[in-house]
FIFIKE-359477 format. One record per residue (C-alpha): residue in three letters; x, y, z. Coordinates in steps of 0.1 Angstrom, whole numbers, plus 5000, padded with zeros to 4 digits. Layout:
N
+------+------+------+------+
: rest :   px :   py :   pz :
+------+------+------+------+
:  ALA :    X :    Y :    Z :
...
+------+------+------+------+
This chain:
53
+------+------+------+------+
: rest :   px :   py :   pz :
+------+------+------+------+
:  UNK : 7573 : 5416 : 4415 :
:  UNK : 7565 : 5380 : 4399 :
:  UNK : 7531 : 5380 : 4399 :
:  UNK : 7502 : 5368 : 4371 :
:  UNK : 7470 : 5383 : 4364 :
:  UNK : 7439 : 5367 : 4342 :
:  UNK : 7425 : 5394 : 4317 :
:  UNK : 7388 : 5374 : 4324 :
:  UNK : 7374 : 5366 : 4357 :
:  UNK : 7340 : 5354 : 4358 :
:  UNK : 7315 : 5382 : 4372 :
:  UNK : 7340 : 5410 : 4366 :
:  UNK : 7341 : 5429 : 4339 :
:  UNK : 7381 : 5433 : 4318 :
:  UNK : 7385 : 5477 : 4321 :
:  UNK : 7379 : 5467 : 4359 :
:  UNK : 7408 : 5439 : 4361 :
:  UNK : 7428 : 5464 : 4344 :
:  UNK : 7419 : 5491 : 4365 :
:  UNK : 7428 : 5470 : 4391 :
:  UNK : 7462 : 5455 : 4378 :
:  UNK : 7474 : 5489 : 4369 :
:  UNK : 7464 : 5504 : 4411 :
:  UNK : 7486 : 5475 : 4422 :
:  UNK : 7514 : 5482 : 4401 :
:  UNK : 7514 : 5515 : 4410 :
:  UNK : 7512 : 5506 : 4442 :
:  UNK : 7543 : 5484 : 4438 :
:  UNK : 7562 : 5512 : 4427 :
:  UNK : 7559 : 5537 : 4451 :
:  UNK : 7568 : 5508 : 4482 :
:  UNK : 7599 : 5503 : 4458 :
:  UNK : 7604 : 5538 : 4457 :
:  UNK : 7606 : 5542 : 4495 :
:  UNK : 7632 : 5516 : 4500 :
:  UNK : 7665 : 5526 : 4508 :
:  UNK : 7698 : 5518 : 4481 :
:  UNK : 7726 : 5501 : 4493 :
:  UNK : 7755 : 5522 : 4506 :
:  UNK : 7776 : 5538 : 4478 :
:  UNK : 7748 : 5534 : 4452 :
:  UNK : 7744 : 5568 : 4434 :
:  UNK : 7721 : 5567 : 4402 :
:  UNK : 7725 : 5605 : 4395 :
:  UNK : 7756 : 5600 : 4373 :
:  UNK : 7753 : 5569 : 4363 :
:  UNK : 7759 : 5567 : 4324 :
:  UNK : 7736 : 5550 : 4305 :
:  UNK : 7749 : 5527 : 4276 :
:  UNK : 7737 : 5542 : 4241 :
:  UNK : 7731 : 5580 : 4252 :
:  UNK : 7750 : 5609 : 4231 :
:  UNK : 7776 : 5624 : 4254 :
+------+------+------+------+
């Protein structure tokens, strides 16, 4: 998602932008979440770099 948002819009006030930035991130997520991985992508045992074993 490469989008910009302005913190001040004239007529609107800034906890409203927010609240309205944060719904369409959230809204982002859960279409990405739907999406289906490519073929023999499995993220359950995937080691992350920096973890204690």
């Amino acid at each position: 998602m490469n989008k910009s948002f302005s913190k001040h819009l004239d007529g609107k006030k800034p906890d409203r932008m927010l609240d309205a930035v944060r719904c369409e991130g959230r809204t982002y997520v859960l279409l990405e979440r739907r999406r289906d991985l490519p073929e023999g992508t499995d993220l359950r045992h995937k080691k992350l770099s920096g973890t204690a074993s």
